[in-house]
PyMOL CGO cylinders between C-alpha atoms (Angstrom):
from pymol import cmd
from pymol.cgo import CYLINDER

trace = [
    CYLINDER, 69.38, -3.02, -32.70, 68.03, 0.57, -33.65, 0.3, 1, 1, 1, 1, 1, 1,
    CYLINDER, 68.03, 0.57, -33.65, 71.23, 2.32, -32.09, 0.3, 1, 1, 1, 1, 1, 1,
    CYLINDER, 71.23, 2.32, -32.09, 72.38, 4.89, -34.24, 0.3, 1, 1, 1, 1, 1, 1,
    CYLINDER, 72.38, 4.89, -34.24, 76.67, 3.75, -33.41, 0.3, 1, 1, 1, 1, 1, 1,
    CYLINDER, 76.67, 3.75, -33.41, 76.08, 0.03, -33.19, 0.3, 1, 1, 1, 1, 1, 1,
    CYLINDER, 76.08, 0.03, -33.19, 75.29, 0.71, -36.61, 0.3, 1, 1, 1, 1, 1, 1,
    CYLINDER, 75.29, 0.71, -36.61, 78.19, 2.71, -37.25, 0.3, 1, 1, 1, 1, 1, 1,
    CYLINDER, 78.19, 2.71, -37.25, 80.35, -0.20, -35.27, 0.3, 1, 1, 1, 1, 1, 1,
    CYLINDER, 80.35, -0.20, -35.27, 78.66, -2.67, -37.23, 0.3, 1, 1, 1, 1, 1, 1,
    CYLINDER, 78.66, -2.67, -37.23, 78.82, -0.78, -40.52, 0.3, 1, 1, 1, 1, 1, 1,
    CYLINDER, 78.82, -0.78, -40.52, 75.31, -0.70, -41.73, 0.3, 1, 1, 1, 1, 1, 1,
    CYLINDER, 75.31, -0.70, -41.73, 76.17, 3.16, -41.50, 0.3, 1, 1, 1, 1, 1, 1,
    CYLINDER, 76.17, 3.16, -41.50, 78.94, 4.15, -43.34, 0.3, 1, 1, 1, 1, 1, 1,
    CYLINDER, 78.94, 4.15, -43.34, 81.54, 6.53, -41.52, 0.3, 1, 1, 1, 1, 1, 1,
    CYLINDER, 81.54, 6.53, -41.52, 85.15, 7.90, -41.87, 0.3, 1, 1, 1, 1, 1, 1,
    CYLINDER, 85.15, 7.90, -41.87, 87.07, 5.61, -39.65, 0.3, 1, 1, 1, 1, 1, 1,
    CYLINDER, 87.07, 5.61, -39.65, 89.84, 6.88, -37.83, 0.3, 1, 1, 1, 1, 1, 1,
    CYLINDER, 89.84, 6.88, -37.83, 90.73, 3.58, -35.18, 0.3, 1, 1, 1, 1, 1, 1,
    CYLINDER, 90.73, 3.58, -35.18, 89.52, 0.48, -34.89, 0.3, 1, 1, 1, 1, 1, 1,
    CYLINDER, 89.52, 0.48, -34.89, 90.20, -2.74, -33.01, 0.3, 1, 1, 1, 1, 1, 1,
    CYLINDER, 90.20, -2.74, -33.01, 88.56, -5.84, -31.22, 0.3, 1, 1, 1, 1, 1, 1,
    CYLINDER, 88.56, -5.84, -31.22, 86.65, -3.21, -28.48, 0.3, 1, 1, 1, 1, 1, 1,
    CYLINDER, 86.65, -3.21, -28.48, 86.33, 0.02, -30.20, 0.3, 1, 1, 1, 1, 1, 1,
    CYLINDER, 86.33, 0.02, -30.20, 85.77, 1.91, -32.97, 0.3, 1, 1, 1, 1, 1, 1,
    CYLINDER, 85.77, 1.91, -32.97, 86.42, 6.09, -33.76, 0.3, 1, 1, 1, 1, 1, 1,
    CYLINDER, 86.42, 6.09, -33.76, 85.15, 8.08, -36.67, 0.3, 1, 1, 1, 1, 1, 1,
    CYLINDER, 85.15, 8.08, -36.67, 84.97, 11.41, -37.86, 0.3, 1, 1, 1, 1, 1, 1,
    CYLINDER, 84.97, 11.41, -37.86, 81.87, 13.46, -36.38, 0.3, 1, 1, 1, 1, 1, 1,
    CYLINDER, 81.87, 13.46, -36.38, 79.90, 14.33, -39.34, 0.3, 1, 1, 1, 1, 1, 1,
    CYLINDER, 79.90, 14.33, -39.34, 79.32, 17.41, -37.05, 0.3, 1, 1, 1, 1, 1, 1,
    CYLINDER, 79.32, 17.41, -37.05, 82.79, 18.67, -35.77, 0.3, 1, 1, 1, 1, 1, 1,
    CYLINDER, 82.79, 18.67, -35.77, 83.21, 21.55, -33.34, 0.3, 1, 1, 1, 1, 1, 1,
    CYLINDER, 83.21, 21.55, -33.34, 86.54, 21.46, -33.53, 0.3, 1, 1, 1, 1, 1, 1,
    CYLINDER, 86.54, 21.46, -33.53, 89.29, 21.03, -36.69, 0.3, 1, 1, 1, 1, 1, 1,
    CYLINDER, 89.29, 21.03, -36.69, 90.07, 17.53, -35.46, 0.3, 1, 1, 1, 1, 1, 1,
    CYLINDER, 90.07, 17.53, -35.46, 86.44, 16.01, -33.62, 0.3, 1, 1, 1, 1, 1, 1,
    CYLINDER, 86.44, 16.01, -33.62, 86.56, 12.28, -33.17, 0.3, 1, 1, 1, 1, 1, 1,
    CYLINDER, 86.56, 12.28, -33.17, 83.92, 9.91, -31.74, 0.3, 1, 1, 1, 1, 1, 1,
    CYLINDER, 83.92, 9.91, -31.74, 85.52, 6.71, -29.70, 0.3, 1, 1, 1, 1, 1, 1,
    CYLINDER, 85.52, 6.71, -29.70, 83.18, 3.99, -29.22, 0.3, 1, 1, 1, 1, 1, 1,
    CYLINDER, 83.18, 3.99, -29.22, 82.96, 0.85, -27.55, 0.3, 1, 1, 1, 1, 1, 1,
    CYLINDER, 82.96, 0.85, -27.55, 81.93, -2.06, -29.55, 0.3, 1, 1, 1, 1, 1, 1,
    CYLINDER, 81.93, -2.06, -29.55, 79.75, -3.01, -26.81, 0.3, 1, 1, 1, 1, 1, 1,
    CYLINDER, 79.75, -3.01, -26.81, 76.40, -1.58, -26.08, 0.3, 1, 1, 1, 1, 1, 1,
    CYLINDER, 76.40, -1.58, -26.08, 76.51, 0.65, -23.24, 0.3, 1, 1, 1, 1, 1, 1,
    CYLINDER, 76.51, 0.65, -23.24, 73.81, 3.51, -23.27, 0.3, 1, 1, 1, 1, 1, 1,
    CYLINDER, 73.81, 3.51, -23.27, 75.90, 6.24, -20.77, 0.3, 1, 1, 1, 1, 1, 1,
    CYLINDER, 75.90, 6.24, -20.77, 78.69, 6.41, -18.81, 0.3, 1, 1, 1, 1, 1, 1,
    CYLINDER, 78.69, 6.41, -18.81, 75.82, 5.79, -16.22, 0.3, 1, 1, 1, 1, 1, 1,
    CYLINDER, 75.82, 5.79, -16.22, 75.04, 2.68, -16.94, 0.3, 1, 1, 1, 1, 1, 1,
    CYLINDER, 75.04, 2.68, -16.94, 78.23, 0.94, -17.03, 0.3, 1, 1, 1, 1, 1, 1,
    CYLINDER, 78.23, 0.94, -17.03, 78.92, -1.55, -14.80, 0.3, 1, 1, 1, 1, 1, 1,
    CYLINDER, 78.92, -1.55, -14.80, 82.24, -2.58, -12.58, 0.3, 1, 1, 1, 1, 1, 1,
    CYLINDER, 82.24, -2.58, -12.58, 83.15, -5.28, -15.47, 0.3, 1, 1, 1, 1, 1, 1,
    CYLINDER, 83.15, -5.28, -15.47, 83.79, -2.55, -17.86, 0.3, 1, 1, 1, 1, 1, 1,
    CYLINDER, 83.79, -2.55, -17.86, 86.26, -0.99, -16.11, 0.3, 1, 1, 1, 1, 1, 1,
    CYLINDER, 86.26, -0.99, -16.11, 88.71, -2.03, -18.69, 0.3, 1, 1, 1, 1, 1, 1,
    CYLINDER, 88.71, -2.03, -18.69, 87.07, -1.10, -21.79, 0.3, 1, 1, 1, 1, 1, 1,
    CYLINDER, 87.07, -1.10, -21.79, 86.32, 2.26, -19.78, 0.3, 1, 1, 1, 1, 1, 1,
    CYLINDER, 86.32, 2.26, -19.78, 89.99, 2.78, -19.15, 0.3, 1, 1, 1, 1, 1, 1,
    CYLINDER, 89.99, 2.78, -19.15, 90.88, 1.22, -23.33, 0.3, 1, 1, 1, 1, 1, 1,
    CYLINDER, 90.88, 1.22, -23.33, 88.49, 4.11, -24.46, 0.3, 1, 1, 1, 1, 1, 1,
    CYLINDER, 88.49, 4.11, -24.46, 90.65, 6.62, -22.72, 0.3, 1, 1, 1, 1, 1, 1,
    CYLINDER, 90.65, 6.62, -22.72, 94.21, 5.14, -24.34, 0.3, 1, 1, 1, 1, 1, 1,
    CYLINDER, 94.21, 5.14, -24.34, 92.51, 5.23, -27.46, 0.3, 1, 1, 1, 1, 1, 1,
    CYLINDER, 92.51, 5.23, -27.46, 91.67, 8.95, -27.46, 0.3, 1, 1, 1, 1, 1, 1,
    CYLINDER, 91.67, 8.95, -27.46, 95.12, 9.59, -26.07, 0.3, 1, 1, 1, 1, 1, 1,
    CYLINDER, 95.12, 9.59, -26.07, 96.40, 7.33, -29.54, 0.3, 1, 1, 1, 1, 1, 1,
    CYLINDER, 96.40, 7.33, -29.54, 93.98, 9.06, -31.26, 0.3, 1, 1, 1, 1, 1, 1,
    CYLINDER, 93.98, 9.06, -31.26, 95.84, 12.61, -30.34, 0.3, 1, 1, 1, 1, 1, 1,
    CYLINDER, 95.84, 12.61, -30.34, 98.90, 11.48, -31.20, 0.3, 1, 1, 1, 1, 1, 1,
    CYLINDER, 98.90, 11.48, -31.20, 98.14, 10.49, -34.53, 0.3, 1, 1, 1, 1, 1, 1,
    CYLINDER, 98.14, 10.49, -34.53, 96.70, 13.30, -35.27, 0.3, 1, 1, 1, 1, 1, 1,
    CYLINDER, 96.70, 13.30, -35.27, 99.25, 15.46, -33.95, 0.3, 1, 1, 1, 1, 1, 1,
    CYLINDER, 99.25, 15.46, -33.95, 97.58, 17.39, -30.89, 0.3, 1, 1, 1, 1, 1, 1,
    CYLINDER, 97.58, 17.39, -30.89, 100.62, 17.80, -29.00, 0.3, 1, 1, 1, 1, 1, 1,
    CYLINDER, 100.62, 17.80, -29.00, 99.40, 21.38, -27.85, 0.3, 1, 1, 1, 1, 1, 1,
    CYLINDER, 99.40, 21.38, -27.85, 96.79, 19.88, -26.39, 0.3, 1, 1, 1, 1, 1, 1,
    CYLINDER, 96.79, 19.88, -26.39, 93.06, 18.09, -27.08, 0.3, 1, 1, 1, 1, 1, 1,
    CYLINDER, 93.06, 18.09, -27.08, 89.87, 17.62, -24.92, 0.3, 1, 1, 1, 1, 1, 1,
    CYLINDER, 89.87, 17.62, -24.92, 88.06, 14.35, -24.19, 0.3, 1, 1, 1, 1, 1, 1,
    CYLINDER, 88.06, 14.35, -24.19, 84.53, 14.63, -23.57, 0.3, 1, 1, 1, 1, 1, 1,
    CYLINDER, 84.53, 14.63, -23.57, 82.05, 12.31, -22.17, 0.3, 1, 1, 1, 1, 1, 1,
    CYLINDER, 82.05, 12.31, -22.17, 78.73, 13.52, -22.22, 0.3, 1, 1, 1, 1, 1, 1,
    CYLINDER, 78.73, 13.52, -22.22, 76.06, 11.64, -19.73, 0.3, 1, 1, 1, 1, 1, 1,
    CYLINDER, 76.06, 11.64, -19.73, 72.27, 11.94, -19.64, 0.3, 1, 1, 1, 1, 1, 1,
    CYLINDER, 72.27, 11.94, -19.64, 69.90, 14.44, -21.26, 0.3, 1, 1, 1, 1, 1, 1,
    CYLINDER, 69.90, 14.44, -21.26, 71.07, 17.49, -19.20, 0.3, 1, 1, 1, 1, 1, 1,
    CYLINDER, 71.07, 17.49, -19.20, 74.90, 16.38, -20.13, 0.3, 1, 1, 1, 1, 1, 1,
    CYLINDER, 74.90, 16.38, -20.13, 74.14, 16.66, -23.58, 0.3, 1, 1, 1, 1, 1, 1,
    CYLINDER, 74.14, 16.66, -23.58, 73.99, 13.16, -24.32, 0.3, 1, 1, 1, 1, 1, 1,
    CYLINDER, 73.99, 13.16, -24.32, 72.42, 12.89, -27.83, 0.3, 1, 1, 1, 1, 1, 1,
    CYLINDER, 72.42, 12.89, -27.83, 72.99, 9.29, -28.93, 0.3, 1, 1, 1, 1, 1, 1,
    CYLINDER, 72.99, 9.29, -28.93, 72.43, 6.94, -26.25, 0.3, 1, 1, 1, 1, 1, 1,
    CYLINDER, 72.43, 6.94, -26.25, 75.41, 4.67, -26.53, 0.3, 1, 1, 1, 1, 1, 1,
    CYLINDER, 75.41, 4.67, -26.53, 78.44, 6.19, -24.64, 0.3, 1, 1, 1, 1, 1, 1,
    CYLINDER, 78.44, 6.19, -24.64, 80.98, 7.65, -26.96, 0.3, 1, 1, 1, 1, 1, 1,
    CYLINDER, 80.98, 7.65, -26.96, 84.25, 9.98, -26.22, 0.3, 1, 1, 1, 1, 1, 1,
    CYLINDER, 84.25, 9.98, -26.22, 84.73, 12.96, -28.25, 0.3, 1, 1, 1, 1, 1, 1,
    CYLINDER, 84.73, 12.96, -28.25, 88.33, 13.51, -28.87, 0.3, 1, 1, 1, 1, 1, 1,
    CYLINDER, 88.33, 13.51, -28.87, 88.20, 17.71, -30.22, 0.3, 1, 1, 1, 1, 1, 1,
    CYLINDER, 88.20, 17.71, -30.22, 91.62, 19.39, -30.96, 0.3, 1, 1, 1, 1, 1, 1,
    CYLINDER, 91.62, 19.39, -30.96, 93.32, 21.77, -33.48, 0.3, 1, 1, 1, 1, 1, 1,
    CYLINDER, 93.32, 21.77, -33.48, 92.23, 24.84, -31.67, 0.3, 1, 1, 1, 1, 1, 1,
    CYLINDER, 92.23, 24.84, -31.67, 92.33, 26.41, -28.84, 0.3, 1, 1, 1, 1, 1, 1,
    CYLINDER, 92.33, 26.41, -28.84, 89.97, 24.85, -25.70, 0.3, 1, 1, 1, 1, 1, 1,
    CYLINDER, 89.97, 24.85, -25.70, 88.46, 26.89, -23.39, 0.3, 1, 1, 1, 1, 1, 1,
    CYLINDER, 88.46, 26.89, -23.39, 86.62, 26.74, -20.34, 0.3, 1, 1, 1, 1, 1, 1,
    CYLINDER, 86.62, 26.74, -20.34, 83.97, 26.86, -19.40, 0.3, 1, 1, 1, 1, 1, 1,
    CYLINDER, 83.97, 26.86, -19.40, 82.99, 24.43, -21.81, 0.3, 1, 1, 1, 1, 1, 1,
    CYLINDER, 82.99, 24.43, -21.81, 79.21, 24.87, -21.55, 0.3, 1, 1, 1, 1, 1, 1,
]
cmd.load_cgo(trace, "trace")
């Protein structure tokens, strides 16, 4: 598969792991808007939020506990923000849906 994260998840790409387990797998963005910016991924191929389907309700909802774990160990107890970016005019980039856990700072809104 060409996908940029399966090869991350698969580690033909190296990357700064930050969690990992049987359905997921969160790095370091090489990119980071924020002092702490984290990328949660499923280990399955699923190109948006869009896409998925009623069987992935669970990973959907693992994702989220993971970025909350994520937080926690990284000591965000001010406060983080999960984003899930969908489609083109989301500001999808990658097409394989990924959370990005961003804390450290202050957050404010609007986002975009």
């Amino acid at each position: 598969m060409s996908c940029l994260f399966c090869k991350i998840v698969d580690g033909s790409i190296p990357s700064a792991a930050v969690y990992q387990d049987d359905r997921c797998y969160a790095f370091a963005d090489i990119h980071p808007h924020a002092p702490a910016h984290v990328l949660v991924v499923p280990r399955k191929h699923i190109a948006s939020l869009a896409d998925a389907e009623e069987s992935d309700k669970p990973l959907l909802g693992h994702l989220l506990w993971v970025a909350a774990e994520i937080a926690r160990t990284k000591g965000l107890g001010k406060g983080y923000r999960v984003v899930v970016n969908n489609g083109e005019d989301g500001g999808q980039t990658v097409d394989h849906i990924h959370l990005h856990v961003l804390g450290g700072r202050s957050m404010h809104w609007p986002p975009g």
